[in-house]
LOVODREN-789131 format. One record per residue (C-alpha): residue number from 0; z, x, y; chain. Coordinates in Angstrom, 3 decimals, padded with zeros to 6 digits. Example, Ala and Ser with C-alpha at 12.3 -4.5 7.8 and 13.67 -1.06 7.14 Angstrom:
<recs>
rec num:0 Z:007.800 X:012.300 Y:-004.500 chaine:A;
rec num:1 Z:007.140 X:013.670 Y:-001.060 chaine:A;
</recs>
This chain:
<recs>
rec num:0 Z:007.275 X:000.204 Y:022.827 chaine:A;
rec num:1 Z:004.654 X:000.829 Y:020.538 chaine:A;
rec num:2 Z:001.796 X:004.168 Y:020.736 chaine:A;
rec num:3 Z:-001.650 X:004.010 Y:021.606 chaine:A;
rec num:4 Z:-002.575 X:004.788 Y:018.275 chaine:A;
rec num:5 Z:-000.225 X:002.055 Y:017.121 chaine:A;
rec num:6 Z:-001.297 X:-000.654 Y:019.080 chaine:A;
rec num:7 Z:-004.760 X:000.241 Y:017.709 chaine:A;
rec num:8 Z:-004.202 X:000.432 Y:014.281 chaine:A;
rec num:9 Z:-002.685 X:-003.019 Y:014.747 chaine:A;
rec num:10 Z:-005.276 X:-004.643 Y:016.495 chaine:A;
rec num:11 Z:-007.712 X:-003.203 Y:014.494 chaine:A;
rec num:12 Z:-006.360 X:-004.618 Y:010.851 chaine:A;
rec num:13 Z:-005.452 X:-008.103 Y:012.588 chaine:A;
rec num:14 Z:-009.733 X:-008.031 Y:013.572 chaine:A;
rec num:15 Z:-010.857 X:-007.023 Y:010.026 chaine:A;
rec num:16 Z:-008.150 X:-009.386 Y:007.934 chaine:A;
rec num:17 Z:-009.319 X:-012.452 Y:010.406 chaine:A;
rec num:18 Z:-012.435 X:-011.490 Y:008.982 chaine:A;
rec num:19 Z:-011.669 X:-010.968 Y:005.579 chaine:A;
rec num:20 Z:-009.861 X:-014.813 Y:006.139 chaine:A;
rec num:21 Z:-012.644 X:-017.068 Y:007.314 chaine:A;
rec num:22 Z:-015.047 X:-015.334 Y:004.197 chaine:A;
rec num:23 Z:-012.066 X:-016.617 Y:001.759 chaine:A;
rec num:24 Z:-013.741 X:-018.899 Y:-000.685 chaine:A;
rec num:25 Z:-017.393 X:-018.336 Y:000.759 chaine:A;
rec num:26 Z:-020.363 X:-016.749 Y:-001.068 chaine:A;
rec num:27 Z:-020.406 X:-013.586 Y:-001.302 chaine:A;
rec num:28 Z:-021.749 X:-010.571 Y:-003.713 chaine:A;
rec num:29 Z:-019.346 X:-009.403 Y:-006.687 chaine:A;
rec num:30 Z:-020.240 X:-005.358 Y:-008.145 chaine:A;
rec num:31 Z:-018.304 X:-002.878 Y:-010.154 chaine:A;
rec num:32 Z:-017.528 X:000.301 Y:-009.340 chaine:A;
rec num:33 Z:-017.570 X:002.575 Y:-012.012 chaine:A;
rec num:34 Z:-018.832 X:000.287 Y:-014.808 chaine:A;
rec num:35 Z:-015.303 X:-001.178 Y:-014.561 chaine:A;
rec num:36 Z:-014.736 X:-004.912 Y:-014.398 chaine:A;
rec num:37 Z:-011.550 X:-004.240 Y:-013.424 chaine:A;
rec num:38 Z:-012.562 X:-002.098 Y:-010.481 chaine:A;
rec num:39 Z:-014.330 X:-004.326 Y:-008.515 chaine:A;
rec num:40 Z:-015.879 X:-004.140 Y:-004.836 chaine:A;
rec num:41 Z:-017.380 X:-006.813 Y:-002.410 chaine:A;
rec num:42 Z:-019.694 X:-007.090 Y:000.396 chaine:A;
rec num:43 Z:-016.772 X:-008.457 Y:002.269 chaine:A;
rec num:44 Z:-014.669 X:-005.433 Y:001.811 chaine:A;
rec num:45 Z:-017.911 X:-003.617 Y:003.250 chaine:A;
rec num:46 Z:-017.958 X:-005.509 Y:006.402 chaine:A;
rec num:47 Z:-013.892 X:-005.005 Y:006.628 chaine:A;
rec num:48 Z:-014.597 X:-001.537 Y:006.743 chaine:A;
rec num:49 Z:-017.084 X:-001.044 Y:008.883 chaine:A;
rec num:50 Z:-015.379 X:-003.160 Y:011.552 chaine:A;
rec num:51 Z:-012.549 X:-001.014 Y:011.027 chaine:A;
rec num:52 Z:-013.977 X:002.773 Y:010.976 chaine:A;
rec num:53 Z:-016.065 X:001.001 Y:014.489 chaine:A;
rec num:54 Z:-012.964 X:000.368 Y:015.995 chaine:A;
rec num:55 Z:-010.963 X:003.460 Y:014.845 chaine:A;
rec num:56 Z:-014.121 X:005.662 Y:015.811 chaine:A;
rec num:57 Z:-014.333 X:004.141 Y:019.495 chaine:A;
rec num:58 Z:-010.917 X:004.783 Y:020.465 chaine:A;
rec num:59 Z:-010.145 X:008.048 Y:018.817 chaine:A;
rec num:60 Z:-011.440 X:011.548 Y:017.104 chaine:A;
rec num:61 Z:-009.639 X:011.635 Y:013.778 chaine:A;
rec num:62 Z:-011.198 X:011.956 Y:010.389 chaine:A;
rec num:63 Z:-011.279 X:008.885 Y:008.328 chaine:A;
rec num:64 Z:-010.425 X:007.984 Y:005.023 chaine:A;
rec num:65 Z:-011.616 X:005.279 Y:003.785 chaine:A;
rec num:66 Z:-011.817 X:003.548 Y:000.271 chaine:A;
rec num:67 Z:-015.317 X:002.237 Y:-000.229 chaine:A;
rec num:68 Z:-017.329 X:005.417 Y:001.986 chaine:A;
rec num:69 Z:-015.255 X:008.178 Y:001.471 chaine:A;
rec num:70 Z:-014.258 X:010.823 Y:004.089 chaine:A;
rec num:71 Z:-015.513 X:010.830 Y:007.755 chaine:A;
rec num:72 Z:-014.622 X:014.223 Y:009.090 chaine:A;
rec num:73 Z:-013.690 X:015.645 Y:012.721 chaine:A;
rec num:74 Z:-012.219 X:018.850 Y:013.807 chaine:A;
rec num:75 Z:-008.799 X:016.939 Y:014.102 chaine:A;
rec num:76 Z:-005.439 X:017.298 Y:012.572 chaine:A;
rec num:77 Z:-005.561 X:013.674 Y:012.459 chaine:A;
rec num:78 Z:-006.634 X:011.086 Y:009.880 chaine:A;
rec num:79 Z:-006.515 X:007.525 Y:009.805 chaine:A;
rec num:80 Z:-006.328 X:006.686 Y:005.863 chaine:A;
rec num:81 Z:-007.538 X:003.080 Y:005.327 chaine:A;
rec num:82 Z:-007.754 X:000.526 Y:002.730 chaine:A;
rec num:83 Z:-010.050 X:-002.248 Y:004.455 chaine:A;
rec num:84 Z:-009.482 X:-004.862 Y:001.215 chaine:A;
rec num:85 Z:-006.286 X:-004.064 Y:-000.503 chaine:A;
rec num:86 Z:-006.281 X:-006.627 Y:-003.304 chaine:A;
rec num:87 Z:-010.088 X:-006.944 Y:-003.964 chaine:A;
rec num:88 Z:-009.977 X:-008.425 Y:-007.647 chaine:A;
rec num:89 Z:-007.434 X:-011.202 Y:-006.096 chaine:A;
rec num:90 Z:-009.656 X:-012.418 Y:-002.935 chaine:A;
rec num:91 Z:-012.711 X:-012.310 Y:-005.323 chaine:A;
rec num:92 Z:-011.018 X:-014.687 Y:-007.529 chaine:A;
rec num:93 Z:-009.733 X:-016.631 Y:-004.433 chaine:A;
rec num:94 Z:-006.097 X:-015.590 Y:-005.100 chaine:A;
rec num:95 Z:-004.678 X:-016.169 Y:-001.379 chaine:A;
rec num:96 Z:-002.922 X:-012.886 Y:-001.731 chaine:A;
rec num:97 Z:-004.319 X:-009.312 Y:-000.179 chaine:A;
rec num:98 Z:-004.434 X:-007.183 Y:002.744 chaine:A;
rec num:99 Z:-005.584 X:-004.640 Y:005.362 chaine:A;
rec num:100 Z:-003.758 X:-001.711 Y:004.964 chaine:A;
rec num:101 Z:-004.216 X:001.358 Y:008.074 chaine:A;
rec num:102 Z:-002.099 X:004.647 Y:008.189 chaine:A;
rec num:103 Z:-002.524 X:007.363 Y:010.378 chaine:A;
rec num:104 Z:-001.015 X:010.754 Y:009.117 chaine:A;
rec num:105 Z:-001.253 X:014.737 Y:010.189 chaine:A;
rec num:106 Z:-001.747 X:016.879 Y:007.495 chaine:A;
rec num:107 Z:000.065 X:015.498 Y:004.443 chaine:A;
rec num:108 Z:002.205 X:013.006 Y:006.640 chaine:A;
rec num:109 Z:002.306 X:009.764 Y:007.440 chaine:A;
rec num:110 Z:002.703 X:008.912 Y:011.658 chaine:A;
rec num:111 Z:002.336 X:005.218 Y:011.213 chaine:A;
rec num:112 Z:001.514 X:002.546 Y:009.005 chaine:A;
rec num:113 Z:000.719 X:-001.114 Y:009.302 chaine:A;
rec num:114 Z:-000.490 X:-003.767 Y:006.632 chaine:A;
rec num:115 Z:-002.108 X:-006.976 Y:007.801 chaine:A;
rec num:116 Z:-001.508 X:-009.805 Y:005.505 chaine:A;
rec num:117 Z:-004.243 X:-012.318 Y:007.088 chaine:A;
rec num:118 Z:-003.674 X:-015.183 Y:004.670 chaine:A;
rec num:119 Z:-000.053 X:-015.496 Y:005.873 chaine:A;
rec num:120 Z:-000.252 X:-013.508 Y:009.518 chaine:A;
rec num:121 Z:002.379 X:-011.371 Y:008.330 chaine:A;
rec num:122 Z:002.019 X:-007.855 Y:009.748 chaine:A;
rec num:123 Z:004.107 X:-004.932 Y:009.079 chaine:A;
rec num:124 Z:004.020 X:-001.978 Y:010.758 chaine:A;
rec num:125 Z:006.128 X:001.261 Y:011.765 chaine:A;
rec num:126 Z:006.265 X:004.747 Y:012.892 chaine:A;
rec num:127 Z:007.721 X:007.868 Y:012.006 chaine:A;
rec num:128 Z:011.630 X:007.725 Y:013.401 chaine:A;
rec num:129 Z:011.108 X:003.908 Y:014.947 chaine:A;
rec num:130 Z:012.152 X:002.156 Y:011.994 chaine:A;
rec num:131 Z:009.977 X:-000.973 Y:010.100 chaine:A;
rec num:132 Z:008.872 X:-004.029 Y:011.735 chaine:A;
rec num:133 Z:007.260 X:-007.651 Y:010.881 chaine:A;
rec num:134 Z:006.066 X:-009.226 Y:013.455 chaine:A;
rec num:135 Z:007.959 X:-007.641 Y:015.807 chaine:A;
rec num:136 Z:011.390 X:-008.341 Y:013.695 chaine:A;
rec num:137 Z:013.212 X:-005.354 Y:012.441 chaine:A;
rec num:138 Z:013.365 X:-004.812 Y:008.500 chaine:A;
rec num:139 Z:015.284 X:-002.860 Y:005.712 chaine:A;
rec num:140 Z:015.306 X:-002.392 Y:002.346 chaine:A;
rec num:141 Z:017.726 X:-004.732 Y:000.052 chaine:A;
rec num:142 Z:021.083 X:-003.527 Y:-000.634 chaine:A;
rec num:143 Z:021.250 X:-004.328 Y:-004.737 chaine:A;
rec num:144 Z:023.318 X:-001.448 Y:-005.900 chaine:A;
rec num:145 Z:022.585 X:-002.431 Y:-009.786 chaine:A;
rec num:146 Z:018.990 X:-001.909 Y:-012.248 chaine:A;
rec num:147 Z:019.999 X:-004.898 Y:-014.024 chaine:A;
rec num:148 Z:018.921 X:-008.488 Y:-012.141 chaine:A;
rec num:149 Z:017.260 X:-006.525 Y:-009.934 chaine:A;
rec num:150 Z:013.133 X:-007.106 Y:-008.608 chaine:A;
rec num:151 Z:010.986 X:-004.837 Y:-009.239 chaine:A;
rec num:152 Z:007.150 X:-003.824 Y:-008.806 chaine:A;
rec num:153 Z:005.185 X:-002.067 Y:-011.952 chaine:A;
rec num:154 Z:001.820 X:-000.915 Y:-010.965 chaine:A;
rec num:155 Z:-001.170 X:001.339 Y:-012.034 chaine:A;
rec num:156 Z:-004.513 X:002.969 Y:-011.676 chaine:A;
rec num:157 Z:-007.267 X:002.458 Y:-013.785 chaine:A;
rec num:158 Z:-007.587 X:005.257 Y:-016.530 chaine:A;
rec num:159 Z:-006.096 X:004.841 Y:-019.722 chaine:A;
rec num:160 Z:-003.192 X:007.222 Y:-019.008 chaine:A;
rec num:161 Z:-001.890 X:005.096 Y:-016.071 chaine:A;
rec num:162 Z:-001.723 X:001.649 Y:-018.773 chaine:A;
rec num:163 Z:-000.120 X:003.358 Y:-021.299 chaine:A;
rec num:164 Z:002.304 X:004.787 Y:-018.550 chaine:A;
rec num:165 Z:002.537 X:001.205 Y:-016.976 chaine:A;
rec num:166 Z:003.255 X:-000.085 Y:-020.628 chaine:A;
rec num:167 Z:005.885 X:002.281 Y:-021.353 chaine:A;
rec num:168 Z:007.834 X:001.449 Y:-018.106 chaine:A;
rec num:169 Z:007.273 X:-002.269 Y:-018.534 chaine:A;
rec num:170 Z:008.902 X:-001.835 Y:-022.113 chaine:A;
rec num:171 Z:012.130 X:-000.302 Y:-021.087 chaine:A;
rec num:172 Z:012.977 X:-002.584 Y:-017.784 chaine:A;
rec num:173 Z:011.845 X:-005.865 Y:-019.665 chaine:A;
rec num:174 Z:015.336 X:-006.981 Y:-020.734 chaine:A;
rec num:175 Z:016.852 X:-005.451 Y:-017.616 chaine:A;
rec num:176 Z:014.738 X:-006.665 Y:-014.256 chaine:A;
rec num:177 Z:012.223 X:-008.784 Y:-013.458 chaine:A;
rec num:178 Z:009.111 X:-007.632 Y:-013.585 chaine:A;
rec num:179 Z:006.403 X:-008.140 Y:-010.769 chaine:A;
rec num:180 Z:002.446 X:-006.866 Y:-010.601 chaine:A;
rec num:181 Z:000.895 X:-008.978 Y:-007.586 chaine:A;
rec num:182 Z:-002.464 X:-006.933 Y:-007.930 chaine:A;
rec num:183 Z:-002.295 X:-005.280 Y:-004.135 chaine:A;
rec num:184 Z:000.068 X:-002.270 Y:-003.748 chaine:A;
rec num:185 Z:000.545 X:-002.178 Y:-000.059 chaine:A;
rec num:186 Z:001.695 X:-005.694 Y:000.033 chaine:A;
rec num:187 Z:004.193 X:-004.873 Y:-002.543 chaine:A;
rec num:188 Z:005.140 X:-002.146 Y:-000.953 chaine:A;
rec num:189 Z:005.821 X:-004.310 Y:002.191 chaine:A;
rec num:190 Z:008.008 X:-006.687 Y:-000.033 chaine:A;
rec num:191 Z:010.188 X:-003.772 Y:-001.037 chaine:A;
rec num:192 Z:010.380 X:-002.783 Y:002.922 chaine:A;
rec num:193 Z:011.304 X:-005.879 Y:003.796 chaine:A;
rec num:194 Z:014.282 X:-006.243 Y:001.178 chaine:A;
rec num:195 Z:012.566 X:-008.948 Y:-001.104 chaine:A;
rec num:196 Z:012.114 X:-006.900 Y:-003.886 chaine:A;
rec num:197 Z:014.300 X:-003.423 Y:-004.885 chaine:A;
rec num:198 Z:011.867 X:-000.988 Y:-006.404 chaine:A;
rec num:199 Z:008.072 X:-000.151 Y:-006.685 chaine:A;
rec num:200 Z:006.898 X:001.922 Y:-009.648 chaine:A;
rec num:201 Z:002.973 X:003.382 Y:-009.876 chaine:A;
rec num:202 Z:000.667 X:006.075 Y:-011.165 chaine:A;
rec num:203 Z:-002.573 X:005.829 Y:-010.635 chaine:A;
rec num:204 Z:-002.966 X:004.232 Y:-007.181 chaine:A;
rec num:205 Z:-005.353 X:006.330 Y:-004.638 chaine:A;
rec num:206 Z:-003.705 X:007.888 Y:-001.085 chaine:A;
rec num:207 Z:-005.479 X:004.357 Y:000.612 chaine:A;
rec num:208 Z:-003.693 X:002.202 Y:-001.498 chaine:A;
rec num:209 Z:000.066 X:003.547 Y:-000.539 chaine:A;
rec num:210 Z:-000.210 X:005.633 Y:002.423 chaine:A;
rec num:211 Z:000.796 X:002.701 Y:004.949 chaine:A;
rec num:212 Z:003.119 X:001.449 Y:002.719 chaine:A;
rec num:213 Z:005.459 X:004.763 Y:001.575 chaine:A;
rec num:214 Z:006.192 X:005.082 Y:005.433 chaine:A;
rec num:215 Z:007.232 X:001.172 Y:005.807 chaine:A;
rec num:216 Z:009.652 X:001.854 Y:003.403 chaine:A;
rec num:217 Z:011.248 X:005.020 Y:004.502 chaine:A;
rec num:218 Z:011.430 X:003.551 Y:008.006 chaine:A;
rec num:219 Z:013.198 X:000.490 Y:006.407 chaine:A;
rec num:220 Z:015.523 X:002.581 Y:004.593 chaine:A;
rec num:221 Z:014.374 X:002.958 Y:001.036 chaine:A;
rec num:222 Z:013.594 X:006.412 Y:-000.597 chaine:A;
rec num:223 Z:010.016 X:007.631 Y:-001.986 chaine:A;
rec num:224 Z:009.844 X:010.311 Y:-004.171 chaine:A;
rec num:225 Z:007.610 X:010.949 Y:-007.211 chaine:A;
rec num:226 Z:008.880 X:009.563 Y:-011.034 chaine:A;
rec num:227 Z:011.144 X:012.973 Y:-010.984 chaine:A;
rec num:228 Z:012.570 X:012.495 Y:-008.177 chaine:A;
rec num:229 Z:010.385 X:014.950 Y:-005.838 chaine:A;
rec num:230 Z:010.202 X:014.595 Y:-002.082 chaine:A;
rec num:231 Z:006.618 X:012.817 Y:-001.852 chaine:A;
rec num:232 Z:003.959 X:015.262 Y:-000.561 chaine:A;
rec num:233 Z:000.777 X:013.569 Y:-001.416 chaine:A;
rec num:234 Z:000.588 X:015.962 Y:-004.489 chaine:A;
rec num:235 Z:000.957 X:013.314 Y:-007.014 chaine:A;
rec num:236 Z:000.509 X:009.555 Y:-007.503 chaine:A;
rec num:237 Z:003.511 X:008.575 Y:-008.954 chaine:A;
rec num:238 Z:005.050 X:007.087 Y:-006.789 chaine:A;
rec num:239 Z:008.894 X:005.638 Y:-006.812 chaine:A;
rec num:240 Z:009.983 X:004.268 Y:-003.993 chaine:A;
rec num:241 Z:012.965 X:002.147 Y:-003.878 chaine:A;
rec num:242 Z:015.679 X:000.845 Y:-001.636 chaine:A;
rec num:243 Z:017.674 X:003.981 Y:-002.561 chaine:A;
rec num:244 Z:020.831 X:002.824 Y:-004.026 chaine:A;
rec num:245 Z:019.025 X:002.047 Y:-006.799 chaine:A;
rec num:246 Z:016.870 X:005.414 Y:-006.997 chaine:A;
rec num:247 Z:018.824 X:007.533 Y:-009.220 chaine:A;
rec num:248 Z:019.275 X:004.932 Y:-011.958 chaine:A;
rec num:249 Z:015.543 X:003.947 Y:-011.494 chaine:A;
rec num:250 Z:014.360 X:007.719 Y:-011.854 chaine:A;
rec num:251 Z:016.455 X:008.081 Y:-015.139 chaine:A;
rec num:252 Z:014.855 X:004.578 Y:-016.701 chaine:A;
rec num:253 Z:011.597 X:006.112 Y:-016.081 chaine:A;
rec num:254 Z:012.337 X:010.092 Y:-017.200 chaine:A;
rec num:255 Z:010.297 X:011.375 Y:-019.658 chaine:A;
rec num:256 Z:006.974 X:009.009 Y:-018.987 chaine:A;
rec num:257 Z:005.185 X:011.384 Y:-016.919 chaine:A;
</recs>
């Protein structure tokens, strides 16, 4: 049986991505944040969030972290941690492929997690000792035991640091694994969760990006730890998580790029 808080954070990504669905392919306004075309932001993703800190601020008294406005704060231990358009560049571009993304977490831990895929209706979601679910189906992490053949997920942030980090990686599993960017990191995340793909790799990505997504894996199984192999403990945004027979070998691929 699902919390409160759960139930909320479900119904509350299923409203915004049902939104975020019926504006697919519409009109809507295109700006940059930061002067970088890469870092995009719409009025859609605006709307997505506002229905979403509405709904989060009705029912509860946590903080909220969100991507496009930034920290709302309360006296509470609390904090929802929320990514209202995960995949931006892709739904501006009308590539059916993004998400909602909502995690709740205490302190520097995640209590639950759920991503909203609205194109597809898939929706993942766990909590902290319940395990990972899609639509109400259990999931766990793949059991590929060996780098080579294996699927992974190579991602990055925006400054120059995180390419030429994403560029050394890419280099030394290209003749070894297949190689997958889908331009949303929660969703990705998801895929690993759900055993489809073996291994996510990023630096770069912000706390609303992954925060839903780290604690879908661990509940499926999989391991999350930073490139070094360091418990994660929001102290860094490298972030390896993988389905954990796979972690050490992963780890030592990647040593010496941070």
């Amino acid at each position: 049986m699902n919390s409160k808080n759960l139930d909320l954070a479900i119904n509350t990504a299923t409203k915004a991505g049902d939104f975020i669905k019926k504006s697919f392919g519409s009109s809507f306004s295109v700006g940059m944040k930061q002067q970088n075309p890469n870092d995009v932001v719409t009025e859609v993703d605006r709307k997505s969030e506002a229905i979403i800190i509405e709904a989060l601020s009705d029912a509860s008294d946590f903080s909220i972290l969100s991507e496009e406005s930034g920290m709302k704060v309360s006296d509470s231990s609390h904090r929802w941690v929320v990514d209202p358009l995960d995949g931006t560049k892709n739904f501006s571009r009308q590539v059916p492929l993004f998400c909602v993304s909502i995690a709740l977490m205490r302190g520097n831990d995640p209590l639950l997690g759920v991503v909203y895929n609205p194109m597809s209706g898939e929706c993942f979601c766990s909590e902290a000792g319940k395990g990972a679910f899609l639509n109400g189906r259990l999931i766990r992490v793949s059991e590929r035991s060996i780098v080579e053949g294996s699927l992974i997920f190579l991602n990055r942030g925006l400054k120059a640091e995180h390419g030429n980090n994403f560029i050394e990686a890419a280099s030394r599993f290209r003749d070894l694994c297949s190689i997958r960017y889908f331009g949303t990191t929660a969703y990705e995340l998801c895929t690993v969760a759900r055993g489809n793909g073996d291994c996510f790799l990023s630096s770069g990505d912000k706390l609303w990006d992954y925060a839903a997504g780290i604690l879908l894996v661990t509940e499926a199984g999989g391991i999350v730890t930073d490139w070094n192999g360091r418990a994660w403990d929001n102290s860094t945004s490298y972030i390896l998580a993988s389905n954990g027979k796979l972690h050490e070998d992963i780890k030592k691929i990647v040593n010496g790029i941070q």
